[in-house]
C-alpha positions as CSV (number, residue, x, y, z in Angstrom):
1,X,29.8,-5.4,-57.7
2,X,30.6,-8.2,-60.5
3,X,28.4,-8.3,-63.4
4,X,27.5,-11.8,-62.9
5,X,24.2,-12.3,-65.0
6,X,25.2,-12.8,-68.4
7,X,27.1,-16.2,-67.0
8,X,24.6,-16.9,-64.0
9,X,22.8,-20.6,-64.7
10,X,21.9,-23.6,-62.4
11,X,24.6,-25.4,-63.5
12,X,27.1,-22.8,-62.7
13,X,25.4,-21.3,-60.1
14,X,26.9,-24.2,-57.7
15,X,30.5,-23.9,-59.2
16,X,30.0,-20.0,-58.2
17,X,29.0,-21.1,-54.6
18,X,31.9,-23.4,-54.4
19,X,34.6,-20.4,-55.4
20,X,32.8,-17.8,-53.4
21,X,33.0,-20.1,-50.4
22,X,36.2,-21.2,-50.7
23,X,37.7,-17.4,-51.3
24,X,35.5,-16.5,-48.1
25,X,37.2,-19.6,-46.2
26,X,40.5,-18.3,-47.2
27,X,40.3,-14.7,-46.2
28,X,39.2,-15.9,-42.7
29,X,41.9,-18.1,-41.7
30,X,44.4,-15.8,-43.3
31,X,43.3,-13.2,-41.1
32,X,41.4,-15.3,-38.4
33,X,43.3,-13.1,-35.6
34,X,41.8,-9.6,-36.6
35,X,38.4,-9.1,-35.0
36,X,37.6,-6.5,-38.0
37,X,37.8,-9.2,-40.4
38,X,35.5,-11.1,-38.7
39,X,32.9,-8.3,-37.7
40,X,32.8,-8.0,-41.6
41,X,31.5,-11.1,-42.4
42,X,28.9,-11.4,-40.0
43,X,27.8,-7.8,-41.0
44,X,27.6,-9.3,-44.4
45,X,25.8,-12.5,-43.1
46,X,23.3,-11.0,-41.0
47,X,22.5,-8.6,-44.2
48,X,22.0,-11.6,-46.8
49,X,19.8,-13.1,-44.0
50,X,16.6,-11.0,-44.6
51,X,16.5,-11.7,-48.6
52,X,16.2,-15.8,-47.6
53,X,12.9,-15.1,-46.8
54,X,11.7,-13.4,-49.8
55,X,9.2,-15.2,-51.7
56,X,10.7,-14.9,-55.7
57,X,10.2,-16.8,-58.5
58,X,13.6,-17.6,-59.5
59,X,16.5,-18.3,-57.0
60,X,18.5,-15.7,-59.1
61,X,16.1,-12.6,-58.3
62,X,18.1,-12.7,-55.0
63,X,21.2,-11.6,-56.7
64,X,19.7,-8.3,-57.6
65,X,21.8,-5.3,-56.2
66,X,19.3,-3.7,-54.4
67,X,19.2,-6.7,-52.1
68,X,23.0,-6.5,-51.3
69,X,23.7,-2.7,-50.7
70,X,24.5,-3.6,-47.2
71,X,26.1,-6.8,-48.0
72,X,28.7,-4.6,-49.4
73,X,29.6,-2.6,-46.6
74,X,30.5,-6.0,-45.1
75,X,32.7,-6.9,-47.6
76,X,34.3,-3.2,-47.9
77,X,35.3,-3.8,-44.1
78,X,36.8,-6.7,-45.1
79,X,39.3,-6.2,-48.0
80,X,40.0,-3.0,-46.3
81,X,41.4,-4.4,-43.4
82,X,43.0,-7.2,-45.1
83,X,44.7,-4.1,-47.2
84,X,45.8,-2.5,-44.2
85,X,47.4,-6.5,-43.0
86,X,49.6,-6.6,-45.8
87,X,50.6,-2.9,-45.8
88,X,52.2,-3.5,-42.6
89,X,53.2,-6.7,-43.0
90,X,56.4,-5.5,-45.6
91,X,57.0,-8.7,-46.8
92,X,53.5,-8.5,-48.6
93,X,54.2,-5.4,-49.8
94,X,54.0,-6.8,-53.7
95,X,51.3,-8.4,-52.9
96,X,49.3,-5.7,-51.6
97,X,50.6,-3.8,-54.7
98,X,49.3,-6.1,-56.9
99,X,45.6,-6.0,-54.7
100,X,45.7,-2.2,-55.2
101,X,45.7,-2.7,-58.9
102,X,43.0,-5.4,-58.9
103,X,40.8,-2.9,-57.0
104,X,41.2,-0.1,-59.0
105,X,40.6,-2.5,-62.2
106,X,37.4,-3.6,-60.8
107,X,36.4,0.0,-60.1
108,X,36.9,1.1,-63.7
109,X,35.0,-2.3,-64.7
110,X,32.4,-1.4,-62.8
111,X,32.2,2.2,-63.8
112,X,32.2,1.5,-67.6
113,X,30.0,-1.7,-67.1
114,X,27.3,0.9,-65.3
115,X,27.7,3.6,-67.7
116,X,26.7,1.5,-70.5
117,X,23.7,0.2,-68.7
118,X,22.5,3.4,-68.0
119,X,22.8,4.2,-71.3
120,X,20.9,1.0,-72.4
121,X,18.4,-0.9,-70.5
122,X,17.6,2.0,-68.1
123,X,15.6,4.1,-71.2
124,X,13.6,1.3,-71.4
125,X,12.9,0.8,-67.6
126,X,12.4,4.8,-67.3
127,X,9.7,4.8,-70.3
128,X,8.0,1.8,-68.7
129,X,7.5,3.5,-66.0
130,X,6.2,6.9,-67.4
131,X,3.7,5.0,-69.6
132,X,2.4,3.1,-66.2
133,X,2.0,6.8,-64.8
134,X,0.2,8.2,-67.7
135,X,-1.9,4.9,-67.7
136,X,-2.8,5.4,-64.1
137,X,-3.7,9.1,-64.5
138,X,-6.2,8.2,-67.6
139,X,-7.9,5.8,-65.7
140,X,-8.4,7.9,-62.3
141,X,-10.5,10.4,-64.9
142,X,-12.2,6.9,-66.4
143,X,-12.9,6.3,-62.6
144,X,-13.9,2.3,-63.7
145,X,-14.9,-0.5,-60.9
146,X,-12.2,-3.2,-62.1
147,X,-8.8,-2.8,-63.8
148,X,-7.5,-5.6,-66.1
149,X,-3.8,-6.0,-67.1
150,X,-3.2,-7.6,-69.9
151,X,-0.9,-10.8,-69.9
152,X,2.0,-9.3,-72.7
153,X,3.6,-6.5,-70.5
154,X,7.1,-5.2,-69.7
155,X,8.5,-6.6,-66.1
156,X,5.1,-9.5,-66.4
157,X,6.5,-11.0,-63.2
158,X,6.4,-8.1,-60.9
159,X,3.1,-6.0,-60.5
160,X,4.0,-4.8,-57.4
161,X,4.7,-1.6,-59.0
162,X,1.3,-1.7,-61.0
163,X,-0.7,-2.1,-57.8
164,X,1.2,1.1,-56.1
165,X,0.8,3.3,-59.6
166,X,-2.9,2.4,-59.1
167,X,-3.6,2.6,-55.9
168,X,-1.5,6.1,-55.6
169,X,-2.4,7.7,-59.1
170,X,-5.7,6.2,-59.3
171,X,-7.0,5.3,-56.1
172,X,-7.7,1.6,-57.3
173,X,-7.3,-1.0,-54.7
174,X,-5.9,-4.2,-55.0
175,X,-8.6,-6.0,-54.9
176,X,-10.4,-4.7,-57.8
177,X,-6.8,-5.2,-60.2
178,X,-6.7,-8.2,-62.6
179,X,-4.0,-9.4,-63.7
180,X,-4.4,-11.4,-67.0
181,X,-2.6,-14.5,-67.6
182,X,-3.6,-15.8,-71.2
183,X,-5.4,-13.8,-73.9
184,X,-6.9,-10.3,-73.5
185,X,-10.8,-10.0,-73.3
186,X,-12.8,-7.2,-73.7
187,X,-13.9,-4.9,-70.8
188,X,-17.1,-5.3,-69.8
189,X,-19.3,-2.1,-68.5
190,X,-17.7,0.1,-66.0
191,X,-14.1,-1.7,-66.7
192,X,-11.0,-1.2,-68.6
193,X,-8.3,-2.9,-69.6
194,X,-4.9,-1.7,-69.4
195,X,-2.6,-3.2,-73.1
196,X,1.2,-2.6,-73.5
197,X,1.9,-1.3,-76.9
198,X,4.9,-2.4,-78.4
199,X,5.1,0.1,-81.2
200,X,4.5,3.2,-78.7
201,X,6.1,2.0,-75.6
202,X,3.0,2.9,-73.9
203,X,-0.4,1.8,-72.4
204,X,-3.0,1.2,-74.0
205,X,-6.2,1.8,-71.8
206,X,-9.0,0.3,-73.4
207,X,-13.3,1.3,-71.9
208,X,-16.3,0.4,-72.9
C-alpha cells in the first residue's frame, strides 16, 4: 500500500483516522446501492478484526503489512467495482480517467518505493537473520543448560524469532532462554551468552 511510516506519529495518527474514515464514508454512500461495494468492506473489516487482539508494544506495530494482506483484497474489491460504476456511468468517464491514472501512479510508487527497500533495509534483516542461524547451530554443538541474550541486539523488541531459531536449530526450550534487559554478565558454568557484534554483523556466543 502507502508508505505511511516516515510520517506516522500520535499526533497525526488521528488526523489519518479522520481522512481514512471520511474517504471510507464517502465511497459508501456514493455507491451505497452496489452490494459488491459493501461486501468489500466488511471483508476488509472482518480482516483488521483479528490484529485488535494482538498484544504489541506500540499501537503502530499494527500497521505492518503482513497484518493487512487480506485487508487488501477488501479494498481491491472495492475500487474495482467503483471503476467499473463510473465506466458505465459516461458522464464520469473523465473521472474514471483521471482514477486510472491515479492507480497506475500509485503502482509505480509502490514499485520503486519497494525496490529501494529491498535494496536497503532488507540486507540488513537477511544478515540478522543468518547470524541468529549460525548462532543457533554453534550453541546446539556447545549443548549449554541456559541461553542468555544480551540486551543490545538487532529487532530487541521481538524474540519471537530467537526462541524458534533456538528451539528448531538448537533444541533449547523457552524456558531455559534469557533475555537480558540491562548490562551483559558473564556466563556462568554450563551457560552461554549470545552478544550482537556491531562490527561483524554477527553473534557473538560467549562459554565458559
Amino acid at each position: 500500500m502507502i508508505p505511511l511510516g516516515w510520517m506516522m506519529s500520535s499526533n497525526s495518527a488521528f488526523l489519518l483516522l479522520t481522512v481514512s474514515l471520511s474517504v471510507l464514508g464517502y465511497i459508501l454512500y456514493r455507491f451505497r446501492t452496489i452490494s459488491g461495494v459493501w461486501f468489500g468492506m466488511m471483508w476488509s473489516v472482518c480482516a483488521t478484526l483479528p490484529v485488535l487482539f494482538f498484544n504489541a508494544d506500540t499501537w503502530h506495530v499494527l500497521l505492518a503489512s503482513r497484518y493487512t494482506y487480506h485487508v487488501r483484497i477488501g479494498v481491491s474489491i472495492v475500487l474495482a467495482i467503483a471503476f467499473v460504476s463510473l465506466i458505465k456511468n459516461n458522464k464520469y468517464i473523465r473521472v474514471a480517467h483521471r482514477f486510472v491514472w491515479v492507480i497506475v501512479a500509485g503502482i509505480v510508487f509502490q514499485f520503486v518505493f519497494m525496490y529501494r527497500t529491498t535494496q536497503t533495509a532488507y540486507p540488513y534483516v537477511y544478515q540478522t537473520g543468518r547470524a541468529m542461524v549460525k548462532a543457533s547451530e554453534e550453541i546446539a554443538y556447545i549443548h549449554p543448560d541456559h541461553v542468555y541474550i544480551d540486551f543490545y541486539r538487532p529487532f530487541a523488541q521481538n524474540t519471537a524469532h530467537m526462541v524458534g531459531a533456538l528451539y528448531v536449530l538448537s533444541g533449547m526450550l523457552e524456558k531455559d532462554i534469557y533475555f537480558l534487559e540491562s548490562v551483559s554478565s558473564t556466563p556462568q558454568s554450563g551457560d552461554v551468552l549470545v552478544k550482537w557484534n556491531d562490527t561483524k554483523n554477527t553473534y557473538d556466543v560467549l562459554s565458559q
